[in-house]
C-alpha positions in Angstrom: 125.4 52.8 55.7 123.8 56.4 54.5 120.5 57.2 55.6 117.9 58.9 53.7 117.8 62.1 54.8 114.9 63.3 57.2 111.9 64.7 55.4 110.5 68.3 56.8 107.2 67.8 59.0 104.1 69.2 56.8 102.4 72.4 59.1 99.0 71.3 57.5 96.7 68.7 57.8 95.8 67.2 61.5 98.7 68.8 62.6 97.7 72.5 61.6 94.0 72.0 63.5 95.9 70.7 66.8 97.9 74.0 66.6 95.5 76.6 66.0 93.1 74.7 69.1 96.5 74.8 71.3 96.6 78.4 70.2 93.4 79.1 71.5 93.6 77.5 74.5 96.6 79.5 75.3 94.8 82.5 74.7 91.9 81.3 76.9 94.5 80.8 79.7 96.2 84.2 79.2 92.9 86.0 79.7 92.2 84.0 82.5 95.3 84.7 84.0 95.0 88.6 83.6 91.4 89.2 84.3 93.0 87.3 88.3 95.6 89.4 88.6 93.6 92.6 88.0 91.3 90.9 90.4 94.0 90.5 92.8 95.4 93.7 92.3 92.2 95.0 93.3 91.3 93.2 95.8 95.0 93.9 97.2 94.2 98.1 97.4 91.0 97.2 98.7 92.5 95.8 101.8 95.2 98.3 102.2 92.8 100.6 102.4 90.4 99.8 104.2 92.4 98.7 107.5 90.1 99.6 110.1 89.1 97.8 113.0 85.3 96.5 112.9 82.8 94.6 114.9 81.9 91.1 113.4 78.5 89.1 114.4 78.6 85.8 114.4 75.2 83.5 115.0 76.6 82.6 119.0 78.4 85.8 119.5 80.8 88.8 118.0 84.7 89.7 117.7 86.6 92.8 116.8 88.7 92.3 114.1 90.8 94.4 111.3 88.4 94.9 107.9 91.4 93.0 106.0 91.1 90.0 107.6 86.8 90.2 106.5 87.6 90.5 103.4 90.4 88.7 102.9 87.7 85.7 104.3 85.5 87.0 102.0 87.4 86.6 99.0 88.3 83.2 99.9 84.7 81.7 100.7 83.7 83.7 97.3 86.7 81.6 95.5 86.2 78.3 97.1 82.1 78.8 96.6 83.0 79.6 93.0 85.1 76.5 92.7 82.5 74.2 94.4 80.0 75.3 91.9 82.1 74.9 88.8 83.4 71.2 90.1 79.4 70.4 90.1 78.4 71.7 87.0 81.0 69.6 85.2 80.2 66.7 87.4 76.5 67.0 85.9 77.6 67.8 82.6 79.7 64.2 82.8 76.6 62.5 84.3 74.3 63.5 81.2 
């Protein structure tokens, strides 16, 4: 048996909306994704150059360590303090 043959989707309509939001969202994503990586470019000639040695106080005590491994902790308690905060503002944003 023949089968009609397949008619061409329409770019308008429902479909059209759904695109130009996906469209968006990607471009939302590519920003985020370069504005990191300058970030991490950054902080990446920060460390190199500052490789010094440095005294760290602690509340019980001190340690000598290399400046990269400060603010390479740094950077991560920023990042995870950062994520902590976003996961709560949309947990109170679902709550209202």
């Amino acid at each position: 048996m023949a089968q009609a043959p397949e008619q061409p989707k329409s770019t308008t309509g429902t479909t059209g909306t759904s695109r130009s939001a996906a469209k968006k969202r990607d471009a939302r994503e590519i920003g985020r994704l370069v504005i990191g990586a300058i970030g991490l470019v950054l902080l990446i000639a920060f460390v190199v150059g500052n490789s010094n040695d440095v005294k760290v106080n602690y509340i019980f005590g001190h340690a000598t360590t290399s400046l990269i491994w400060v603010i390479l902790a740094a950077a991560l308690l920023g990042v995870l303090v950062d994520r902590l905060i976003i996961a709560l503002g949309k947990r109170r944003k679902k709550q209202r």
